[in-house]
LORONU-912999 format. One record per residue (C-alpha): x, y, z; residue in one letter. Coordinates in Angstrom, 2 decimals. Example, Ala and Ser with C-alpha at 12.3 -4.5 7.8 and 13.67 -1.06 7.14 Angstrom:
% LORONU-912999
<px 12.30&py -4.50&pz 7.80&residu a>
<px 13.67&py -1.06&pz 7.14&residu s>
END
This chain:
% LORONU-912999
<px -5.99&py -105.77&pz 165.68&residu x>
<px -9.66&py -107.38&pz 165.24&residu x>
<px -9.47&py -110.68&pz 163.85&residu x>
<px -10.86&py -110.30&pz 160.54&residu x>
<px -8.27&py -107.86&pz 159.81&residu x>
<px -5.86&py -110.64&pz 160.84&residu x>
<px -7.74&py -113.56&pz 158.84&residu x>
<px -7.15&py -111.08&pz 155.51&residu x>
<px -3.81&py -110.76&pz 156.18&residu x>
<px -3.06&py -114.61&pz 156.40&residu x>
<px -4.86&py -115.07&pz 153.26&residu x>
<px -3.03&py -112.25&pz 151.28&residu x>
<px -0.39&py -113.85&pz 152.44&residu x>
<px -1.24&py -117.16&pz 151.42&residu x>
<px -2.38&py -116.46&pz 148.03&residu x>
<px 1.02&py -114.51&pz 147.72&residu x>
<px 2.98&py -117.42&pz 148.81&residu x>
<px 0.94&py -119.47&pz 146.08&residu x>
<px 1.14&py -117.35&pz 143.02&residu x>
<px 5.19&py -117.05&pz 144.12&residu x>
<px 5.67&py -120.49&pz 143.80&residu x>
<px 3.89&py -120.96&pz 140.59&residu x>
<px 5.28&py -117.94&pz 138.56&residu x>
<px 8.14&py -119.39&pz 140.21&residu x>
<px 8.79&py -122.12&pz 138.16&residu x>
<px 8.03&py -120.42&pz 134.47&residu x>
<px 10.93&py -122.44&pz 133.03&residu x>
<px 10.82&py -126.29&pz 131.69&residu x>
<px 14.51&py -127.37&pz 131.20&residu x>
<px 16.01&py -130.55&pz 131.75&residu x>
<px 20.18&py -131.81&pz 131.30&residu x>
<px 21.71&py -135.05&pz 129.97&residu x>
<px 25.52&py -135.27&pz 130.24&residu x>
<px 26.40&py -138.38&pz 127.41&residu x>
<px 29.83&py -139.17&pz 127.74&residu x>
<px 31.59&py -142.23&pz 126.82&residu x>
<px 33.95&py -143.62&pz 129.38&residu x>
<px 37.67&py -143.76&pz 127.98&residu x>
<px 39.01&py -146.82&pz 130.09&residu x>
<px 35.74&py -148.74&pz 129.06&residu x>
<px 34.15&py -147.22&pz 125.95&residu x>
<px 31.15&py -147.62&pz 127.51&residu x>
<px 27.96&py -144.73&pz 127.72&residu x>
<px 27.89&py -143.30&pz 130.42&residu x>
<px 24.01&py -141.22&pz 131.09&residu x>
<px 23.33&py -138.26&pz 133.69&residu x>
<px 19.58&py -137.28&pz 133.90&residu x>
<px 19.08&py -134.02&pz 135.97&residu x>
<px 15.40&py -133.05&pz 136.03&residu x>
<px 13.30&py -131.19&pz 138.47&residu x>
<px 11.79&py -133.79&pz 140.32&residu x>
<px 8.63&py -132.83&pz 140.83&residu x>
<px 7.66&py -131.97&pz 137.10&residu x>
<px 8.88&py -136.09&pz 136.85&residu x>
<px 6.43&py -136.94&pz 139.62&residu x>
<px 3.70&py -135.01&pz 138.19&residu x>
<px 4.02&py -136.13&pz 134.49&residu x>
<px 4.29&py -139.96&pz 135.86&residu x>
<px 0.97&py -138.96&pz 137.74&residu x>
<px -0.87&py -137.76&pz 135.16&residu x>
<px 0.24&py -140.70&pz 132.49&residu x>
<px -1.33&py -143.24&pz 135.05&residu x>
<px -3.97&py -141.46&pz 136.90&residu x>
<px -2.86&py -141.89&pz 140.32&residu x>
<px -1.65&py -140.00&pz 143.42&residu x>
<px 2.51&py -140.34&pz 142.57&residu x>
<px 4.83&py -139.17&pz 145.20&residu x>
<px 8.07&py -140.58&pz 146.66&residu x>
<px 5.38&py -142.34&pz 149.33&residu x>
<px 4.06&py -144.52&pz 146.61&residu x>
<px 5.23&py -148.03&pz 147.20&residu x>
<px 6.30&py -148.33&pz 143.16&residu x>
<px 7.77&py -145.24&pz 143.39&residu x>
<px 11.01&py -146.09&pz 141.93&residu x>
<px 9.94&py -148.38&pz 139.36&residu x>
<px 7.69&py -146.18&pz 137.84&residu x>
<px 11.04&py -143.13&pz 137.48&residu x>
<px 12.76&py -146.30&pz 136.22&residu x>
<px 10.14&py -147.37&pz 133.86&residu x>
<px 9.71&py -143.42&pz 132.85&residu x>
<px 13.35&py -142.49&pz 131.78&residu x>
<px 13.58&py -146.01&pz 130.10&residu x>
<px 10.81&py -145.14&pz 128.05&residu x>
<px 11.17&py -141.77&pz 127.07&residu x>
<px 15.44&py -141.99&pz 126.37&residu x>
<px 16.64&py -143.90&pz 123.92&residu x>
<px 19.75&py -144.54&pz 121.71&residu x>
<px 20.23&py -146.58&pz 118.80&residu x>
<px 22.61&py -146.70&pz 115.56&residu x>
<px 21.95&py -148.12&pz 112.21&residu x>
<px 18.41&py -148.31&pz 113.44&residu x>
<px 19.30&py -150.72&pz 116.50&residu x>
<px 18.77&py -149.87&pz 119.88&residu x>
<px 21.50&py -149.28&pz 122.20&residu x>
<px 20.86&py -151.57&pz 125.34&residu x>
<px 20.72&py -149.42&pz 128.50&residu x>
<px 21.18&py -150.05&pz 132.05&residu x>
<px 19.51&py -148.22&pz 134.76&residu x>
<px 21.75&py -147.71&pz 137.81&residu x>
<px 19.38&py -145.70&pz 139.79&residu x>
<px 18.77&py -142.27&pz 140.92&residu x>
<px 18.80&py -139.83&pz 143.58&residu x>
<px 16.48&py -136.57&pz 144.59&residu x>
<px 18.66&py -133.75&pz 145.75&residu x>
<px 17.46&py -130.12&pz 146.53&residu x>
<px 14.20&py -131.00&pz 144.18&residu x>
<px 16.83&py -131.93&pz 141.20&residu x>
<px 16.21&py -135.60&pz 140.29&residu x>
<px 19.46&py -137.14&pz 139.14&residu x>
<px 19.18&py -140.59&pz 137.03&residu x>
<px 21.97&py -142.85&pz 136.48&residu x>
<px 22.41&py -145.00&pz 132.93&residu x>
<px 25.14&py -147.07&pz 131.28&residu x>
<px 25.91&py -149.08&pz 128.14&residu x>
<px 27.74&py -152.16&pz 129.17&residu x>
<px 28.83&py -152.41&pz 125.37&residu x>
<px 31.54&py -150.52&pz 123.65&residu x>
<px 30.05&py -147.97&pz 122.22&residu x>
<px 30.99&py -144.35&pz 120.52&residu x>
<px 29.07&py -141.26&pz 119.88&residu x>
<px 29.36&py -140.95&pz 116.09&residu x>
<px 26.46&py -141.88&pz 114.02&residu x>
<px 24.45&py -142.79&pz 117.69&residu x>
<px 20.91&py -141.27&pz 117.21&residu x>
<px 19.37&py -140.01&pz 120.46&residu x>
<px 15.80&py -139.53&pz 121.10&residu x>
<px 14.59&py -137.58&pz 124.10&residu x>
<px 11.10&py -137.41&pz 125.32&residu x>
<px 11.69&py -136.33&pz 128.89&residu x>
<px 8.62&py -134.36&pz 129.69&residu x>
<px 7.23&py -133.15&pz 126.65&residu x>
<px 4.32&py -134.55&pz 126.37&residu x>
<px 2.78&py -133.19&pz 129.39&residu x>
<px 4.87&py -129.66&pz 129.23&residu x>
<px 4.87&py -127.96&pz 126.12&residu x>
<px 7.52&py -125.52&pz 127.01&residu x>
<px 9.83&py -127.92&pz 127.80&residu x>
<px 13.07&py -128.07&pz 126.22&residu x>
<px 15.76&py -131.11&pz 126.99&residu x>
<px 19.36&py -130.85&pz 126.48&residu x>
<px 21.83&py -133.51&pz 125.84&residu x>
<px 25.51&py -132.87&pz 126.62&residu x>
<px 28.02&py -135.40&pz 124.34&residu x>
<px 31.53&py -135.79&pz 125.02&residu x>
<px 33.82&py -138.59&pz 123.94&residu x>
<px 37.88&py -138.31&pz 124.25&residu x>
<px 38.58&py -141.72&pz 123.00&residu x>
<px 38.72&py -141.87&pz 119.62&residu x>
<px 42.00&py -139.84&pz 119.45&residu x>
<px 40.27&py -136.50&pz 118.75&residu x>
<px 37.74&py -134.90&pz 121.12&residu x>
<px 33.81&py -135.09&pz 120.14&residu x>
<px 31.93&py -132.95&pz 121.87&residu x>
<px 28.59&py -130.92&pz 121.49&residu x>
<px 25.17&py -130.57&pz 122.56&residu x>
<px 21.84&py -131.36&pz 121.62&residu x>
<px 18.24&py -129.83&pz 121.59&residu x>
<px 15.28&py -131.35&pz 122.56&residu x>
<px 11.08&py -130.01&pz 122.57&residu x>
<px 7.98&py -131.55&pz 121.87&residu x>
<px 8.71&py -130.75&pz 118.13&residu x>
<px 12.54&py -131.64&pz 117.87&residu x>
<px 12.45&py -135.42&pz 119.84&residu x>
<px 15.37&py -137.43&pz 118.07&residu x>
<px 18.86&py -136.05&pz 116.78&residu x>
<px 22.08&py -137.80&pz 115.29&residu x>
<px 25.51&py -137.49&pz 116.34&residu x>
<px 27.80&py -137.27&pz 113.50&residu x>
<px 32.27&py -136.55&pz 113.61&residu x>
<px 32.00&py -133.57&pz 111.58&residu x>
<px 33.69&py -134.06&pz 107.81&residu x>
<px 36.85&py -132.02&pz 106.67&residu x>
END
């Protein structure tokens, strides 16, 4: 086989291997589990993200080169999630405490707490996880709390339109 015919084929290849990965990844989803620990009544906070839409976004905020090689790598997640979730009631913020995070199969999971008893009713959550820089991204926030003698439990929609929501124990 002459090698031109050989140089097309890598390249029709290549461009096939690039247009794969970016139709890809058509969807722009992210998960928050919000549960509230029954032994300590304290907020418990699972991010699960796909870590390189974080890396991107954090890139394109500050203008630099972000990858995990960047020496404030995980201050800058840190920083990120801190600034873009948030919980408060009666118009006070909810103090929250970063525990860390890890990167598995390109899922970047981040770890919160309240070290305050705190409940889910009335607790207004604002989520701003990515949708500034994607526009078809759309965050959901998983709530469960057993402790309060009857189970509250639900979930939460987030977009660049809908960023803040209130949980409420329905009425009867």
């Amino acid at each position: 086989m002459p090698a031109i015919y050989i140089k097309r084929l890598f390249h029709s290849l290549m461009l096939v291997g690039v247009t794969t990965s970016v139709v890809a990844h058509t969807y722009f989803f992210g998960v928050t589990e919000l549960n509230v620990n029954n032994k300590t009544n304290h907020l418990e906070i699972i991010h699960q993200f796909t870590a390189h839409d974080i890396e991107n976004t954090i890139a394109q905020q500050r203008h630099i080169h972000f990858s995990p090689e960047h020496p404030q790598y995980d201050e800058l997640v840190q920083a990120y999630f801190e600034k873009h979730f948030l919980l408060s009631r009666n118009n006070r913020p909810i103090k929250l405490h970063w525990l860390g995070f890890e990167i598995k199969r390109g899922q970047l999971f981040a770890y919160q707490e309240s070290h305050n008893a705190n409940f889910l009713d009335n607790l207004v959550v604002k989520n701003t996880i990515l949708t500034d820089t994607y526009t078809q991204q759309v965050n959901t926030v998983n709530y469960q709390e057993l402790t309060t003698g009857s189970t509250l439990q639900g979930s939460l929609t987030f977009s660049q339109v809908q960023q803040s929501a209130a949980i409420y124990i329905p009425k009867n």
